[in-house]
N, C-alpha and C positions, 0 to 999 in steps of 0.2 A: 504494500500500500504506500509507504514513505517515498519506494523510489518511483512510483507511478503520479503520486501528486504533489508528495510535500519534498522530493529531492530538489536542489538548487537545478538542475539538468532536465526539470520536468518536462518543464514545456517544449523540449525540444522534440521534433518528431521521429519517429523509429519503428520497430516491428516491436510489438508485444515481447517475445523471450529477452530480444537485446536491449530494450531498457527495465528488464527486470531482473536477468538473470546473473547474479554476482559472479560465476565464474565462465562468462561469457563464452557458454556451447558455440552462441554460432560464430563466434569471430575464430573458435577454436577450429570447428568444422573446415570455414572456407584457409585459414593458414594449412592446416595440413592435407589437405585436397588442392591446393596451388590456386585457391581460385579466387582469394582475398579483394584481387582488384573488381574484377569484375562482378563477384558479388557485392561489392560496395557501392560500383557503378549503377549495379541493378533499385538499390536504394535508394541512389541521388535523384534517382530517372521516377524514383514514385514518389517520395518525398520533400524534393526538392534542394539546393545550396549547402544546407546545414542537416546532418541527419547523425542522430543519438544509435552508435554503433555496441555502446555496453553502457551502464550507469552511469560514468562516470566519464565515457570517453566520446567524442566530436570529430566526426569527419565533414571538411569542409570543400568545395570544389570550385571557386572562385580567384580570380585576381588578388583582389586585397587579402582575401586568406593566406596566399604566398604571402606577401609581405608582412603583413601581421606577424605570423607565426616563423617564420626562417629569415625576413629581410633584416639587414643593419637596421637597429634603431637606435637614433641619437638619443642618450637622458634616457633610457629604459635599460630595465635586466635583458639580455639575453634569454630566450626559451631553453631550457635544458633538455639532454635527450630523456625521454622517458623510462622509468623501470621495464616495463616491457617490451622495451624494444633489447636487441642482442645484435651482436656478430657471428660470424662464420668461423673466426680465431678461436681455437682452445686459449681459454683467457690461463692467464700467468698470473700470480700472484703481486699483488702492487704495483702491475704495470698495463696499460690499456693502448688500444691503440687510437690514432687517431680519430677514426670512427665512433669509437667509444667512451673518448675521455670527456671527462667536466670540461666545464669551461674555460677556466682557467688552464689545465693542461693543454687542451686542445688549441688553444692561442698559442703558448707556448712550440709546443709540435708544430703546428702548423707553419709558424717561421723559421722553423729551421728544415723543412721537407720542401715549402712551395717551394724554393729556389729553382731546385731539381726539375718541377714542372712548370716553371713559369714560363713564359713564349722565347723569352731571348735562348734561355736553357736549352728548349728544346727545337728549335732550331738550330744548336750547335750539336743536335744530336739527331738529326736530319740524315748524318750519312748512315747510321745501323738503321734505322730504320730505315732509310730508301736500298740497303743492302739485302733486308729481310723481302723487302716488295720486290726485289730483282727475282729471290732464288723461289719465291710464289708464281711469279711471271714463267720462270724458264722452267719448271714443273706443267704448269698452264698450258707451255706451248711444245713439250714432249706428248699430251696428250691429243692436244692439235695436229702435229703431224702423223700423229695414228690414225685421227677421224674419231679418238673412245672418249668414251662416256667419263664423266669422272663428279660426284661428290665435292661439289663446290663448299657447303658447309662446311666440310671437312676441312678443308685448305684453309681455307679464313681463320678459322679456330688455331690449326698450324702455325702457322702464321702470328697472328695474334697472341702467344704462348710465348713463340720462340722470343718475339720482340720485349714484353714484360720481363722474360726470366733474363734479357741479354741487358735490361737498363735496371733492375732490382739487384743483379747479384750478380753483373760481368757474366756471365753466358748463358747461351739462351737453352733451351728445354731439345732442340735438335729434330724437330719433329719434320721441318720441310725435307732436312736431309733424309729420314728416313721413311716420310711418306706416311707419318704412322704417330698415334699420340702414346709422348709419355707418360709411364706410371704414376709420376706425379698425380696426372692434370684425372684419374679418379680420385685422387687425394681430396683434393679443391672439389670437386663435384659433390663428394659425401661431405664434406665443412659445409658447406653451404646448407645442405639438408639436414645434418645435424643442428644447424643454427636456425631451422625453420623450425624443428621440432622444441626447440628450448623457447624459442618465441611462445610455443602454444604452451608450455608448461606454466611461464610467465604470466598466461591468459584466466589458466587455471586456478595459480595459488599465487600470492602474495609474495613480487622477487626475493628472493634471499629467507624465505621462511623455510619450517623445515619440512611442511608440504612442498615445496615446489621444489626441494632439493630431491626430495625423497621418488618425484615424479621426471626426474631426470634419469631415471631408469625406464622409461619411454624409449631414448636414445638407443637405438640397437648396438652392442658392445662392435659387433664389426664398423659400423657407421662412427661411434667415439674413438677408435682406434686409427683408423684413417685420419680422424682429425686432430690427434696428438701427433701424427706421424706429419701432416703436412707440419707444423708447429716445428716440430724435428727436425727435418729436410729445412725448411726456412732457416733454424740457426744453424743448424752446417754449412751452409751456403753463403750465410750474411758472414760468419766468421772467417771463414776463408776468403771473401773479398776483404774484409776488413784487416786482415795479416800483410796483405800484400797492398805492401803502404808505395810501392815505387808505379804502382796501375794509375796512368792518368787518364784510361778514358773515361770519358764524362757520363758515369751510367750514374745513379739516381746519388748511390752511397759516396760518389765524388763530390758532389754539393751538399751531402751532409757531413764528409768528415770538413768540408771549407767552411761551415758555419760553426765548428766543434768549438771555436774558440770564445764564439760571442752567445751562441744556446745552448744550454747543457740537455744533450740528449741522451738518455743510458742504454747502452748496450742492447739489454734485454728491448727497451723500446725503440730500436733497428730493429731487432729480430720480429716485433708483432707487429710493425708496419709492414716491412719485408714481405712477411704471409700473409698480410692484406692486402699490398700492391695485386699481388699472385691472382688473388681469388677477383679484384676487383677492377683490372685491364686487363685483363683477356678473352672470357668469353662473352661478357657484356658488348666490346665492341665485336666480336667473330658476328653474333646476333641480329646486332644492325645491318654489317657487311651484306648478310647472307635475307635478311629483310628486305634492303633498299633491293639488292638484285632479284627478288620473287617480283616486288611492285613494279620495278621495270619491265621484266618483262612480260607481265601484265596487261602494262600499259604502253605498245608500241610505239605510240607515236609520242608518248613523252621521255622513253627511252632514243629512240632515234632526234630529237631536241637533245638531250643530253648527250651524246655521241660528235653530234655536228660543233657544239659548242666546244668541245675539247679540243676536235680534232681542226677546229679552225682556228682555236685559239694557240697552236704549238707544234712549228713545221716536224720537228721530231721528236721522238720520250725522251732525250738528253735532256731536252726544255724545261721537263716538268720539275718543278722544284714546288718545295711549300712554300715559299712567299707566294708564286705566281699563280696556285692553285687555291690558294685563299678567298683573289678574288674572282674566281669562275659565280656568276649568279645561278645561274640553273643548278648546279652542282650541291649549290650549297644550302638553295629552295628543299633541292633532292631529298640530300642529309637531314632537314631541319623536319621535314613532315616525316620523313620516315622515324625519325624521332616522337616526332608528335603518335603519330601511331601505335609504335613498338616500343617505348618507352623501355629501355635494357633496367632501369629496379622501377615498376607500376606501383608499387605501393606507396600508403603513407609514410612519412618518417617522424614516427610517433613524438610529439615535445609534451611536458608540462607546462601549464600556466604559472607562471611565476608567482613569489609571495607578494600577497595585495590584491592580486586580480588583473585582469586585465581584459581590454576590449581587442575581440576579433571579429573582421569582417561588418562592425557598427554593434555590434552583441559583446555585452559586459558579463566575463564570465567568472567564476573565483578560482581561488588560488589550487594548484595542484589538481585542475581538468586536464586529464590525456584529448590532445588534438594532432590534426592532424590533417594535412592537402595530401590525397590521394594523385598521384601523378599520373595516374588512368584517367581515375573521374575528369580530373581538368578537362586532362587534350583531349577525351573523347563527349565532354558536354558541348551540348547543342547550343547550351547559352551563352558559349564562349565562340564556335568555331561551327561555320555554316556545314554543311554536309560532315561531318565529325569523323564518320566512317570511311570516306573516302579520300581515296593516295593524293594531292590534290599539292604540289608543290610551286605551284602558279600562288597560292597562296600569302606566298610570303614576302611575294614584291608586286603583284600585281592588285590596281585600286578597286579593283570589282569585290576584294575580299576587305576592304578598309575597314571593313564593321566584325571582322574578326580580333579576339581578344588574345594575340596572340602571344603576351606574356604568361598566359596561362599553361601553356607548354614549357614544363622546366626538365628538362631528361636531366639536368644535372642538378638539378634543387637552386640556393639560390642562398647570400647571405656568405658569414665566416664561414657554414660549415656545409659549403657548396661542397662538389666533387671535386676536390684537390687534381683528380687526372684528367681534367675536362679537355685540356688544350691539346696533350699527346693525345685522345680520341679523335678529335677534329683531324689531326693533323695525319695518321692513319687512315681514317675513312678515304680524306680528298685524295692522298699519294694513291691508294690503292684504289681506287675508281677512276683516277683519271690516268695512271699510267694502264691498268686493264683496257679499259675500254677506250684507250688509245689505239691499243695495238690489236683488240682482238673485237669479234661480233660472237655475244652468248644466248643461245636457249635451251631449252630444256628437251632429256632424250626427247620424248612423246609431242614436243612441239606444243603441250599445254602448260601454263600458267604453274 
């Protein structure tokens, strides 16, 4: 009865179980069935902007919600991450990763890692990765001179792997070379599921009680072992680039031992960035890759627009550099709705309201409300984005769509505690789409979509 009329969150609207049910079945449900976004999307679409996802928790799918809730505010607290949200990292004792830390840590961290991906950075780090798009390319065109078939997703992910493991830890994962993914990268696949699965135990009981400790035996022992093991593999790796103090190239841990002087960063907190780079540049972007090219070929005649645009803007692939592909339009229209669609994490990124309260989105709410911008809901509401459902890359420069809300699309979130790897993403998609479909014309065996 309390939480149906006399809770502070009453009046917002929602389905019967989730604004009643304290250990929130359905949000449990759709996390470990993968279908969190889209069932929350299905709620936006009945109930409108604002809709009450458990007692105490608010999902919102608006503009000003971004910014409320993730944007810089001048004279205000920061939002904190919420209790139950989690990572993919076997946590370490006393040490968190970026993803993970308070606020104060996370400032911290944070100015001693962007360096590493900041644009100047990585643009000096242009040649391994236009090295990795070379040995994708000439695998590409081994299968070209056969006429065979070949598992495009597959390569991307390759690809995307080798490049991560070669700027986190000096060498890469070797997968292009061997056609073939390493053991690792099941490592990283079960982290990730095991960090879905503590998300739902979080839903269930109270973080850090000794229900929800005790319901961490959910976790299947093969699936927590994998993910100690990736943990593992991560500091072998980090320590071994860290011994070899005479390595100048510029891979991630070069601009962290150059900042060692002025931020104090510890060891162990290399090592759980390290395993979170891992898990969170590689097949996020593989995803997109393999996305933007389904929608192309889709859609012929905006695939052939993209095609004529590269290939007129660059007499040969020597041309292509990331400055110059930057500014391709079509290309970057391309990226930016295939984003909007596929959004590589759809979920919310759960914050609490600060002490005091605070207002979101014109709604005053109190202190210690789980909220949250759903990155589905956004880019696929109607109230933001004409035709929502469809690949629509005209969108993003052309006036016919002027009355689209198009900051509503955040694939990277937005604020301090944006995606730290935004700019190395960008800068992969363009090399690898404009030096491909420089050189080559792709579809699929069957000739369907």
């Amino acid at each position: 009865v309390y939480r149906l009329w006399f809770h502070p969150l009453a009046k917002y609207p929602g389905p019967f179980w989730n604004r009643v049910s304290q250990v929130k079945f359905p949000a449990i449900y759709s996390v470990l069935s993968g279908r969190l976004p889209m069932d929350t999307k299905t709620l936006h679409d009945r109930y409108g902007s604002v809709v009450r996802l458990s007692p105490n928790e608010l999902s919102f799918n608006t503009v000003q919600a971004w910014e409320d809730i993730y944007g810089l505010r001048q004279g205000k607290r920061p939002y904190s991450k919420d209790p139950i949200h989690v990572g993919s990292v076997d946590p370490v004792a006393g040490v968190s990763t970026i993803s993970m830390a308070d606020n104060d840590t996370h400032a911290r961290q944070r100015r001693a890692l962007s360096h590493g991906f900041s644009q100047q950075a990585l643009w000096g780090q242009e040649e391994i990765v236009q090295s990795f798009v070379s040995k994708l390319l000439s695998n590409i065109a081994s299968f070209a001179s056969t006429n065979s078939a070949f598992n495009i997703v597959d390569w991307y992910n390759f690809m995307t792997f080798d490049v991560i493991g070669e700027l986190s830890f000096g060498e890469s994962f070797g997968c292009l070379e061997r056609g073939d993914f390493h053991f690792w990268i099941t490592l990283i696949f079960r982290a990730v599921q095991a960090g879905a699965i503590e998300t739902a135990t979080r839903r269930f009981a109270t973080p850090g009680s000794p229900l929800q400790q005790y319901l961490m035996r959910w976790i299947p022992n093969e699936m927590r072992t994998k993910r100690k093991d990736h943990l593992a593999y991560s500091r072998e790796k980090v320590l071994k680039r860290l011994s070899d103090t005479k390595n100048e190239r510029k891979d991630f841990i070069y601009y962290i031992l150059r900042q060692s002087k002025r931020i104090d960063l510890s060891q162990d907190e290399i090592i759980v960035n390290g395993a979170l780079f891992i898990v969170a540049g590689s097949e996020t972007t593989a995803m997109t890759l393999s996305a933007m090219t389904n929608f192309l070929i889709a859609h012929p005649y905006k695939f052939e627009r993209l095609k004529r645009e590269i290939r007129s803007t660059f007499v040969s692939e020597n041309e292509i550099t990331v400055e110059k592909v930057t500014a391709l339009q079509y290309l970057n229209a391309c990226i930016e709705e295939t984003l909007r669609m596929l959004p590589p994490a759809p979920i919310g990124f759960l914050r609490s309201v600060p002490p005091g309260g605070d207002t979101i989105d014109g709604l005053l709410l109190p202190e210690g409300t789980t909220v949250s911008v759903s990155t589905w809901c956004a880019a696929h509401s109607p109230a933001n984005f004409k035709n929502p459902d469809e690949f629509i890359p005209e969108r993003w420069f052309d006036p016919a769509y002027s009355s689209d809300n198009r900051l509503a699309s955040r694939p990277f979130s937005l604020g301090p505690r944006g995606c730290i790897g935004k700019n190395l993403a960008y800068m992969e998609m363009r090399l690898v789409f404009s030096r491909l479909f420089w050189s080559f014309d792709i579809k699929t065996v069957d000739g369907a979509p």
